[in-house]
C-alpha positions as CSV (number, residue, x, y, z in Angstrom):
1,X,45.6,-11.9,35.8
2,X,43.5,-15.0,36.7
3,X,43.5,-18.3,35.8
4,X,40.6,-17.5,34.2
5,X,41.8,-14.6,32.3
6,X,45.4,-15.1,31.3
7,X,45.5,-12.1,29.1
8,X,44.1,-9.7,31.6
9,X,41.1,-8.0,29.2
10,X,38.5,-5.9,30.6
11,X,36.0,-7.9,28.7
12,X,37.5,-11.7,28.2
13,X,34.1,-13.9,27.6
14,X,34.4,-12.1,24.1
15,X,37.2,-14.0,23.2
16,X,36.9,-17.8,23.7
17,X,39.9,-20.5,23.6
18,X,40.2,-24.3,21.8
19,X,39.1,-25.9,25.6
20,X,36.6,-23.5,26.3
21,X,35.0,-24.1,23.1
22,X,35.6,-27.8,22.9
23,X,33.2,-27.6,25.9
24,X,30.5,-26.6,24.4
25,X,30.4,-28.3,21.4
26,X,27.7,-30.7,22.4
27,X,25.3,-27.6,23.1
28,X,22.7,-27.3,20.8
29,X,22.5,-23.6,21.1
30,X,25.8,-22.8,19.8
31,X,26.3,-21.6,16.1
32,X,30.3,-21.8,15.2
33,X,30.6,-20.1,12.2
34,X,33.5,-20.7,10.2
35,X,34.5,-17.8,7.8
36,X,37.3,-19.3,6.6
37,X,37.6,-19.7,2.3
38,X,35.8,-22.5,0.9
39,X,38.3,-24.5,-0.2
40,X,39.8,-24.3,3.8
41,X,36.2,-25.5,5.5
42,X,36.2,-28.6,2.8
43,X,39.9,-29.4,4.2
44,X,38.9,-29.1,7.6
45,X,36.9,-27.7,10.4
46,X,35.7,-28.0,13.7
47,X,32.4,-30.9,14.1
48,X,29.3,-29.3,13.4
49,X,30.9,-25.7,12.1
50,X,29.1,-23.6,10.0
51,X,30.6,-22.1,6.3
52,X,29.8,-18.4,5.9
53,X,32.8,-16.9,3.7
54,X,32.7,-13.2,4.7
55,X,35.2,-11.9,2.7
56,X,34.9,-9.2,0.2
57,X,31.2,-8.9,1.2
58,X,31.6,-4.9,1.6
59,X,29.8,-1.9,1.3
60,X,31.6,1.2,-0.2
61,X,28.7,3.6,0.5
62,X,27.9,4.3,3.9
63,X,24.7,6.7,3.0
64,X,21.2,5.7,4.1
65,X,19.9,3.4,1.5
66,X,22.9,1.4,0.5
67,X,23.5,0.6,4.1
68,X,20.4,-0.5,4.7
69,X,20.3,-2.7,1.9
70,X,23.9,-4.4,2.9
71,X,23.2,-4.7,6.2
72,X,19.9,-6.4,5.3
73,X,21.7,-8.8,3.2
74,X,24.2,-9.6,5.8
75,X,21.3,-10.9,8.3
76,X,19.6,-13.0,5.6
77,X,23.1,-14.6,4.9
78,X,23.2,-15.4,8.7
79,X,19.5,-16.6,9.0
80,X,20.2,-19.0,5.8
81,X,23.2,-20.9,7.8
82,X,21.0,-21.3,10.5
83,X,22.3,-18.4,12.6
84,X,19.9,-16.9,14.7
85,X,19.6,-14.0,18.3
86,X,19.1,-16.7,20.6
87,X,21.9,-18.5,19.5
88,X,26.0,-18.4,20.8
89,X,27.7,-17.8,18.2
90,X,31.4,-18.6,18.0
91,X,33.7,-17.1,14.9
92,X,36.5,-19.0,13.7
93,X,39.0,-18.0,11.6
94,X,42.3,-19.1,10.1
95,X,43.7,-17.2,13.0
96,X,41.9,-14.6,15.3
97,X,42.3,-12.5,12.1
98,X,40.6,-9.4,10.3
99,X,37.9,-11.3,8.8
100,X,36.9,-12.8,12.4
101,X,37.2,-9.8,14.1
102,X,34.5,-8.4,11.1
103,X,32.2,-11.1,11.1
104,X,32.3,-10.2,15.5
105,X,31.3,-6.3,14.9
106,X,28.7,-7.1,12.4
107,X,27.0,-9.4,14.6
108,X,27.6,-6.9,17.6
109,X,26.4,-4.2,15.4
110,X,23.0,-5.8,14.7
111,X,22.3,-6.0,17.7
112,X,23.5,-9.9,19.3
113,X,24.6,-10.0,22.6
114,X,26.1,-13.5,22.8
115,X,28.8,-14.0,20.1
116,X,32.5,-14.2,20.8
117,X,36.1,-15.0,18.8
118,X,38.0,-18.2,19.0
119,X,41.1,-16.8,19.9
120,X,43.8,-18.1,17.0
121,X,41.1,-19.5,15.1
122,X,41.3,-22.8,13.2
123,X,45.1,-22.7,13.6
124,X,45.0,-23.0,17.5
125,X,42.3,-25.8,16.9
126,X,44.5,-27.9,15.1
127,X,47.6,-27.4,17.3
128,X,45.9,-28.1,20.1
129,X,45.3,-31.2,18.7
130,X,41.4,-31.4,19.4
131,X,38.7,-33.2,16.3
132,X,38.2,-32.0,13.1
133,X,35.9,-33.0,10.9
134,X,35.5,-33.0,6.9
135,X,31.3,-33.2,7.2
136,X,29.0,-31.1,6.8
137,X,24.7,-31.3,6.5
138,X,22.4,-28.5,5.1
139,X,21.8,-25.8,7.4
140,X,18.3,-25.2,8.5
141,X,17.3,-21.9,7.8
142,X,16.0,-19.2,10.3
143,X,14.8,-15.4,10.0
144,X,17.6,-13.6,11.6
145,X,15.3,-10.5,12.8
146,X,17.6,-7.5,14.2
147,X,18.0,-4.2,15.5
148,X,21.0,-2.5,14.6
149,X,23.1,-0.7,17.1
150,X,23.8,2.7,15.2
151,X,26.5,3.5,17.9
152,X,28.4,0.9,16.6
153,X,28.6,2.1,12.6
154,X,30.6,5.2,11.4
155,X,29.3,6.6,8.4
156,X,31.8,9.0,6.2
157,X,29.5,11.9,8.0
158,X,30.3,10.3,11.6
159,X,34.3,10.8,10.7
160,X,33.9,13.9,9.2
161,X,32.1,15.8,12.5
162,X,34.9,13.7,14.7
163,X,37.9,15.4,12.8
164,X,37.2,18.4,14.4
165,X,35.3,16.9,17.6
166,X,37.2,17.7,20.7
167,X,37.2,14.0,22.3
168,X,37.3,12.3,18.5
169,X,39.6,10.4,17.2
170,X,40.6,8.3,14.2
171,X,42.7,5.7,14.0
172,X,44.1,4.3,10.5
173,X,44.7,0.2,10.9
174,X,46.4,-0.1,7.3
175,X,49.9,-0.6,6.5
176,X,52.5,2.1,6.7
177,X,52.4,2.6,3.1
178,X,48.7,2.8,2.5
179,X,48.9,5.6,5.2
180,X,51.9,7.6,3.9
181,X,49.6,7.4,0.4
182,X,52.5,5.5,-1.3
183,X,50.1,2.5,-1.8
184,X,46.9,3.9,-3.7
185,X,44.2,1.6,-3.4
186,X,40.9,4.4,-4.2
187,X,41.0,7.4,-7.0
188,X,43.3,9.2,-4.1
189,X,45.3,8.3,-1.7
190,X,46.8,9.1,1.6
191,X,45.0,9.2,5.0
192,X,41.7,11.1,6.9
193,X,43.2,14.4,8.1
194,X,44.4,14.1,11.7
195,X,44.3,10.1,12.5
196,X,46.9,8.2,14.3
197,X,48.4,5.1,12.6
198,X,48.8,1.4,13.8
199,X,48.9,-1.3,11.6
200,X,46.3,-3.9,12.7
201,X,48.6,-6.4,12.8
202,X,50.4,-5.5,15.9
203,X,47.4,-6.5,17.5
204,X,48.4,-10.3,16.9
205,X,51.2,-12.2,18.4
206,X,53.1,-14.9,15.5
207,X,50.9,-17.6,16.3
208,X,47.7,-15.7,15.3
209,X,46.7,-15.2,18.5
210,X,45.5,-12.0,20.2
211,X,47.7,-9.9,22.3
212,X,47.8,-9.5,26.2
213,X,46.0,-7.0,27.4
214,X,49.0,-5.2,28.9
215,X,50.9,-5.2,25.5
216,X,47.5,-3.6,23.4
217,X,46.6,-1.3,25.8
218,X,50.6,0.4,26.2
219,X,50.6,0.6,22.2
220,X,47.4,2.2,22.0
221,X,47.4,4.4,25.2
222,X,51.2,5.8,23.5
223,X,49.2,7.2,20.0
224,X,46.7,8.6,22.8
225,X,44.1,6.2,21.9
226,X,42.3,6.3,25.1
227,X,39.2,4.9,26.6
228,X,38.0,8.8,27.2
229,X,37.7,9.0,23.2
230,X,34.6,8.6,20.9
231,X,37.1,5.9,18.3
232,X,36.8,5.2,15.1
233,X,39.0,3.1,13.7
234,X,39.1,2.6,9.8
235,X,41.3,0.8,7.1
236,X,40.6,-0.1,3.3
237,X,37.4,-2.0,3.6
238,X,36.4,-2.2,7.1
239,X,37.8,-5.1,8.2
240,X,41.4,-4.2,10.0
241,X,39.3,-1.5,11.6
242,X,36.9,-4.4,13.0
243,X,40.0,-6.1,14.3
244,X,41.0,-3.0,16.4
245,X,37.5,-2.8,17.2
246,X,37.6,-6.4,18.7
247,X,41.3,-5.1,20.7
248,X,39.8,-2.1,21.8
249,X,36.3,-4.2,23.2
250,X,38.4,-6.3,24.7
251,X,39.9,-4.1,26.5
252,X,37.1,-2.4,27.7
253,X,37.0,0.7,25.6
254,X,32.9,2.3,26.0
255,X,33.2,4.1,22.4
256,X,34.2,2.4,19.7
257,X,32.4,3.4,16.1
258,X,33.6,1.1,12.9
259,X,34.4,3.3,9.5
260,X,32.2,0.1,7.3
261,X,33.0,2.5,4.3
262,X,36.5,3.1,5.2
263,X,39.3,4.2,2.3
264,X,37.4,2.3,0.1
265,X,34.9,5.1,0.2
266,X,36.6,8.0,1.7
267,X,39.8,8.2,-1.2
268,X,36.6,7.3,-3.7
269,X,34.9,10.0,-2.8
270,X,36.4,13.5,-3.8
271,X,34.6,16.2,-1.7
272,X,36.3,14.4,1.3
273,X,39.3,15.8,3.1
274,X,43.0,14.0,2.7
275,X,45.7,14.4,3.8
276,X,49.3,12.6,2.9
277,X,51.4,12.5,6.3
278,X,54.9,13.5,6.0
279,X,54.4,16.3,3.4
Protein backbone atom coordinates (compact mmCIF):
# COMPACT_ATOMS: atom_id res chain seq x y z
CA UNK A 1 0.00 0.00 0.00
CA UNK A 2 1.09 3.64 -0.63
CA UNK A 3 0.40 6.66 0.88
CA UNK A 4 -1.41 7.24 -2.02
CA UNK A 5 -3.45 4.29 -1.96
CA UNK A 6 -4.23 3.25 1.59
CA UNK A 7 -6.62 0.56 0.62
CA UNK A 8 -4.48 -1.08 -1.89
CA UNK A 9 -7.10 -1.21 -5.17
CA UNK A 10 -6.03 -2.13 -8.44
CA UNK A 11 -7.86 0.89 -9.74
CA UNK A 12 -8.03 3.66 -6.70
CA UNK A 13 -8.63 7.15 -8.84
CA UNK A 14 -12.20 5.66 -9.01
CA UNK A 15 -12.82 6.21 -5.60
CA UNK A 16 -11.97 9.68 -4.33
CA UNK A 17 -11.68 10.84 -0.39
CA UNK A 18 -13.10 14.27 1.58
CA UNK A 19 -9.23 15.94 1.00
CA UNK A 20 -8.87 14.83 -2.37
CA UNK A 21 -12.12 16.24 -3.33
CA UNK A 22 -12.02 19.27 -1.13
CA UNK A 23 -9.14 20.03 -3.63
CA UNK A 24 -10.90 20.35 -6.36
CA UNK A 25 -13.73 22.07 -5.48
CA UNK A 26 -12.69 25.31 -7.01
CA UNK A 27 -12.36 23.50 -10.54
CA UNK A 28 -14.81 24.53 -12.83
CA UNK A 29 -14.84 21.24 -14.56
CA UNK A 30 -16.04 19.22 -11.81
CA UNK A 31 -19.76 18.06 -11.64
CA UNK A 32 -20.40 16.56 -7.85
CA UNK A 33 -23.54 15.07 -8.05
CA UNK A 34 -25.29 14.51 -5.05
CA UNK A 35 -27.96 11.67 -5.14
CA UNK A 36 -28.88 11.84 -1.88
CA UNK A 37 -33.12 12.26 -1.10
CA UNK A 38 -34.27 15.62 -1.37
CA UNK A 39 -35.10 16.41 1.83
CA UNK A 40 -31.08 15.44 2.77
CA UNK A 41 -29.41 17.98 -0.12
CA UNK A 42 -31.87 20.93 1.43
CA UNK A 43 -30.24 19.94 4.91
CA UNK A 44 -26.92 19.97 3.61
CA UNK A 45 -24.38 19.36 1.01
CA UNK A 46 -21.09 19.94 -0.24
CA UNK A 47 -20.67 23.93 -1.99
CA UNK A 48 -21.67 23.92 -5.43
CA UNK A 49 -23.12 20.07 -5.36
CA UNK A 50 -25.51 19.04 -7.71
CA UNK A 51 -29.27 17.27 -6.68
CA UNK A 52 -29.95 14.27 -8.92
CA UNK A 53 -32.19 11.71 -6.70
CA UNK A 54 -31.49 8.42 -8.49
CA UNK A 55 -33.48 6.32 -6.60
CA UNK A 56 -36.20 4.09 -7.81
CA UNK A 57 -35.40 5.31 -11.31
CA UNK A 58 -35.31 1.60 -12.70
CA UNK A 59 -35.97 -0.31 -15.54
CA UNK A 60 -37.69 -3.79 -15.14
CA UNK A 61 -37.29 -4.79 -18.88
CA UNK A 62 -34.05 -5.27 -20.17
CA UNK A 63 -35.29 -6.05 -23.98
CA UNK A 64 -34.27 -3.66 -26.84
CA UNK A 65 -36.79 -0.89 -26.80
CA UNK A 66 -37.39 -0.34 -23.18
CA UNK A 67 -33.73 -0.07 -22.56
CA UNK A 68 -33.25 2.24 -24.88
CA UNK A 69 -35.82 4.41 -23.83
CA UNK A 70 -34.51 4.34 -20.01
CA UNK A 71 -31.21 4.73 -20.77
CA UNK A 72 -32.16 7.72 -22.97
CA UNK A 73 -33.90 9.21 -20.14
CA UNK A 74 -31.10 8.74 -17.74
CA UNK A 75 -28.71 11.04 -19.98
CA UNK A 76 -31.33 13.79 -20.41
CA UNK A 77 -31.63 13.79 -16.52
CA UNK A 78 -27.77 14.23 -16.45
CA UNK A 79 -27.59 16.90 -19.23
CA UNK A 80 -30.60 18.92 -17.38
CA UNK A 81 -28.25 19.20 -14.00
CA UNK A 82 -25.64 20.43 -16.00
CA UNK A 83 -23.71 17.18 -16.28
CA UNK A 84 -21.87 16.65 -19.23
CA UNK A 85 -18.54 13.96 -21.08
CA UNK A 86 -16.06 16.51 -20.60
CA UNK A 87 -16.87 16.99 -17.22
CA UNK A 88 -15.34 15.11 -13.66
CA UNK A 89 -17.89 13.93 -12.17
CA UNK A 90 -17.83 13.10 -8.40
CA UNK A 91 -20.95 10.93 -6.70
CA UNK A 92 -21.89 11.53 -3.35
CA UNK A 93 -23.93 9.60 -1.28
CA UNK A 94 -25.09 9.30 2.20
CA UNK A 95 -22.30 6.80 2.49
CA UNK A 96 -20.39 5.09 -0.46
CA UNK A 97 -23.73 3.23 -0.73
CA UNK A 98 -25.85 1.31 -3.39
CA UNK A 99 -27.33 4.27 -4.89
CA UNK A 100 -23.68 5.86 -5.48
CA UNK A 101 -22.19 2.85 -6.60
CA UNK A 102 -25.49 2.95 -9.41
CA UNK A 103 -25.32 6.38 -10.36
CA UNK A 104 -21.04 5.26 -11.01
CA UNK A 105 -22.06 2.20 -13.52
CA UNK A 106 -24.59 4.19 -15.30
CA UNK A 107 -22.22 6.86 -16.01
CA UNK A 108 -19.43 4.18 -16.84
CA UNK A 109 -21.92 2.41 -18.84
CA UNK A 110 -22.71 5.38 -21.15
CA UNK A 111 -19.73 5.64 -22.02
CA UNK A 112 -17.72 8.51 -19.35
CA UNK A 113 -14.40 7.96 -18.60
CA UNK A 114 -13.75 10.54 -15.79
CA UNK A 115 -16.31 9.99 -12.93
CA UNK A 116 -15.41 8.50 -9.55
CA UNK A 117 -17.16 7.75 -5.80
CA UNK A 118 -16.58 9.85 -2.74
CA UNK A 119 -15.67 7.24 -0.59
CA UNK A 120 -18.27 7.39 2.63
CA UNK A 121 -20.17 9.92 0.90
CA UNK A 122 -21.75 12.92 2.67
CA UNK A 123 -21.19 11.18 6.04
CA UNK A 124 -17.27 11.20 5.75
CA UNK A 125 -17.75 14.97 4.49
CA UNK A 126 -19.23 15.97 7.53
CA UNK A 127 -16.95 14.09 9.95
CA UNK A 128 -14.25 15.33 8.48
CA UNK A 129 -15.39 18.48 9.39
CA UNK A 130 -14.85 20.21 5.89
CA UNK A 131 -17.96 23.21 4.47
CA UNK A 132 -21.20 22.54 3.78
CA UNK A 133 -23.51 24.57 2.29
CA UNK A 134 -27.44 24.93 2.26
CA UNK A 135 -27.35 26.92 -1.44
CA UNK A 136 -28.06 25.98 -4.35
CA UNK A 137 -28.57 28.10 -8.12
CA UNK A 138 -30.28 26.61 -11.30
CA UNK A 139 -28.28 24.31 -13.12
CA UNK A 140 -27.44 25.25 -16.69
CA UNK A 141 -28.51 22.65 -18.91
CA UNK A 142 -26.28 20.68 -21.48
CA UNK A 143 -26.99 17.81 -24.10
CA UNK A 144 -25.32 14.90 -22.47
CA UNK A 145 -24.55 13.01 -26.01
CA UNK A 146 -23.31 9.21 -25.26
CA UNK A 147 -22.25 6.03 -26.45
CA UNK A 148 -23.16 3.22 -24.40
CA UNK A 149 -20.71 0.58 -23.44
CA UNK A 150 -22.85 -2.70 -24.11
CA UNK A 151 -20.15 -4.73 -22.19
CA UNK A 152 -21.07 -3.11 -19.34
CA UNK A 153 -25.20 -4.10 -19.27
CA UNK A 154 -26.54 -7.63 -18.67
CA UNK A 155 -29.68 -8.18 -20.26
CA UNK A 156 -31.97 -11.33 -18.86
CA UNK A 157 -30.57 -13.04 -22.26
CA UNK A 158 -26.73 -12.18 -21.17
CA UNK A 159 -27.55 -14.26 -17.73
CA UNK A 160 -29.25 -16.80 -19.25
CA UNK A 161 -26.22 -17.89 -21.94
CA UNK A 162 -23.69 -17.34 -18.74
CA UNK A 163 -25.62 -20.05 -16.53
CA UNK A 164 -24.32 -22.54 -18.64
CA UNK A 165 -21.07 -20.54 -20.00
CA UNK A 166 -18.02 -22.26 -18.83
CA UNK A 167 -16.13 -19.03 -17.46
CA UNK A 168 -19.67 -17.28 -16.31
CA UNK A 169 -20.69 -16.52 -13.33
CA UNK A 170 -23.45 -14.87 -11.26
CA UNK A 171 -23.31 -13.43 -8.27
CA UNK A 172 -26.68 -12.55 -6.07
CA UNK A 173 -25.85 -9.21 -3.85
CA UNK A 174 -29.35 -9.44 -1.85
CA UNK A 175 -29.89 -10.47 1.56
CA UNK A 176 -29.83 -14.00 2.73
CA UNK A 177 -33.43 -14.26 2.76
CA UNK A 178 -34.26 -12.76 -0.65
CA UNK A 179 -31.76 -15.53 -1.91
CA UNK A 180 -33.05 -18.54 0.07
CA UNK A 181 -36.63 -17.23 -1.59
CA UNK A 182 -38.01 -16.62 1.91
CA UNK A 183 -38.40 -12.85 1.17
CA UNK A 184 -40.57 -12.64 -2.21
CA UNK A 185 -40.23 -9.45 -3.69
CA UNK A 186 -41.41 -10.49 -7.84
CA UNK A 187 -44.49 -13.11 -8.75
CA UNK A 188 -41.63 -15.86 -7.72
CA UNK A 189 -39.04 -16.03 -5.70
CA UNK A 190 -35.76 -17.56 -4.98
CA UNK A 191 -32.50 -17.07 -6.93
CA UNK A 192 -30.89 -17.45 -10.80
CA UNK A 193 -29.91 -21.21 -10.98
CA UNK A 194 -26.22 -21.64 -10.07
CA UNK A 195 -25.14 -17.99 -8.48
CA UNK A 196 -23.05 -17.53 -5.49
CA UNK A 197 -24.40 -15.23 -2.71
CA UNK A 198 -22.85 -12.19 -0.89
CA UNK A 199 -24.86 -9.68 0.47
CA UNK A 200 -23.62 -6.31 -0.80
CA UNK A 201 -23.19 -4.98 2.30
CA UNK A 202 -20.10 -6.81 3.31
CA UNK A 203 -18.54 -4.66 0.90
CA UNK A 204 -18.77 -1.59 3.44
CA UNK A 205 -16.95 -1.19 6.67
CA UNK A 206 -19.53 0.57 9.71
CA UNK A 207 -18.66 3.90 8.80
CA UNK A 208 -19.93 3.67 5.21
CA UNK A 209 -16.85 3.43 3.90
CA UNK A 210 -15.51 1.00 1.32
CA UNK A 211 -13.45 -2.00 2.20
CA UNK A 212 -9.68 -2.60 1.78
CA UNK A 213 -8.73 -4.17 -1.01
CA UNK A 214 -7.28 -7.10 0.85
CA UNK A 215 -10.58 -7.77 2.88
CA UNK A 216 -12.90 -7.62 -0.68
CA UNK A 217 -10.81 -9.48 -2.72
CA UNK A 218 -10.38 -12.73 0.13
CA UNK A 219 -14.37 -12.68 0.37
CA UNK A 220 -14.85 -12.71 -3.17
CA UNK A 221 -11.84 -14.96 -4.38
CA UNK A 222 -13.49 -17.73 -1.42
CA UNK A 223 -17.12 -17.96 -3.48
CA UNK A 224 -14.67 -18.21 -6.58
CA UNK A 225 -15.43 -14.89 -7.88
CA UNK A 226 -12.41 -14.45 -9.76
CA UNK A 227 -10.92 -11.95 -12.12
CA UNK A 228 -10.76 -14.97 -14.94
CA UNK A 229 -14.74 -14.80 -14.87
CA UNK A 230 -17.11 -12.98 -17.37
CA UNK A 231 -19.39 -11.47 -13.77
CA UNK A 232 -22.52 -10.47 -13.46
CA UNK A 233 -23.57 -9.53 -10.47
CA UNK A 234 -27.46 -8.87 -9.79
CA UNK A 235 -29.83 -8.00 -6.82
CA UNK A 236 -33.60 -6.68 -6.72
CA UNK A 237 -33.28 -3.61 -8.85
CA UNK A 238 -29.90 -3.18 -9.98
CA UNK A 239 -28.44 -1.27 -7.53
CA UNK A 240 -26.52 -3.69 -4.87
CA UNK A 241 -25.28 -5.38 -8.08
CA UNK A 242 -23.74 -1.74 -9.11
CA UNK A 243 -22.19 -1.68 -5.66
CA UNK A 244 -20.34 -4.96 -6.30
CA UNK A 245 -19.69 -3.74 -9.58
CA UNK A 246 -17.91 -0.55 -8.08
CA UNK A 247 -15.84 -3.42 -5.49
CA UNK A 248 -15.02 -5.59 -8.20
CA UNK A 249 -13.62 -2.26 -10.55
CA UNK A 250 -11.86 -1.34 -7.93
CA UNK A 251 -10.21 -4.11 -7.67
CA UNK A 252 -9.35 -4.47 -11.02
CA UNK A 253 -11.62 -7.07 -12.23
CA UNK A 254 -11.63 -6.78 -16.63
CA UNK A 255 -15.35 -8.44 -16.81
CA UNK A 256 -17.79 -7.17 -14.98
CA UNK A 257 -21.63 -7.01 -16.71
CA UNK A 258 -24.54 -5.32 -14.34
CA UNK A 259 -28.00 -7.43 -14.35
CA UNK A 260 -30.02 -3.52 -14.72
CA UNK A 261 -33.26 -5.85 -14.77
CA UNK A 262 -32.19 -8.00 -11.97
CA UNK A 263 -35.03 -10.00 -9.70
CA UNK A 264 -37.20 -7.37 -10.38
CA UNK A 265 -37.41 -8.79 -13.82
CA UNK A 266 -36.14 -12.24 -13.69
CA UNK A 267 -38.79 -13.60 -10.65
CA UNK A 268 -41.41 -11.33 -12.91
CA UNK A 269 -40.82 -13.05 -15.75
CA UNK A 270 -42.09 -16.76 -15.78
CA UNK A 271 -40.24 -18.55 -18.70
CA UNK A 272 -37.08 -17.85 -16.65
CA UNK A 273 -35.22 -20.51 -14.70
CA UNK A 274 -35.28 -20.48 -10.53
CA UNK A 275 -34.05 -22.06 -8.37
CA UNK A 276 -34.66 -21.84 -4.30
CA UNK A 277 -31.14 -22.85 -2.60
CA UNK A 278 -31.32 -25.29 0.08
CA UNK A 279 -34.19 -27.40 -1.32
Amino acid sequence: MTGDNPKGYDNPDLMWGPAELQARLDDPGLRIVDVRPGERYTMGHIPGARHYPIYAVNCDDTDEAPMNSFVRMWAFLLGHRGVAMDHTVVICGETSGMTATRGFWFLEYLGHRDVHVLDGGYGAWERTGLPTSRDAEPNQASPFRFEARAELVATYRDVLAAIEAPDGLILDTRSPNEYQGTDVRAARGGAIPGAVHQNWIENVTDEGEMKSAVEMRARFEELGVTPDKDIIPYCQTGYRSAHAYFALRLLGYPRVRNYLGSWNEWGNRQELPIEVPGQ
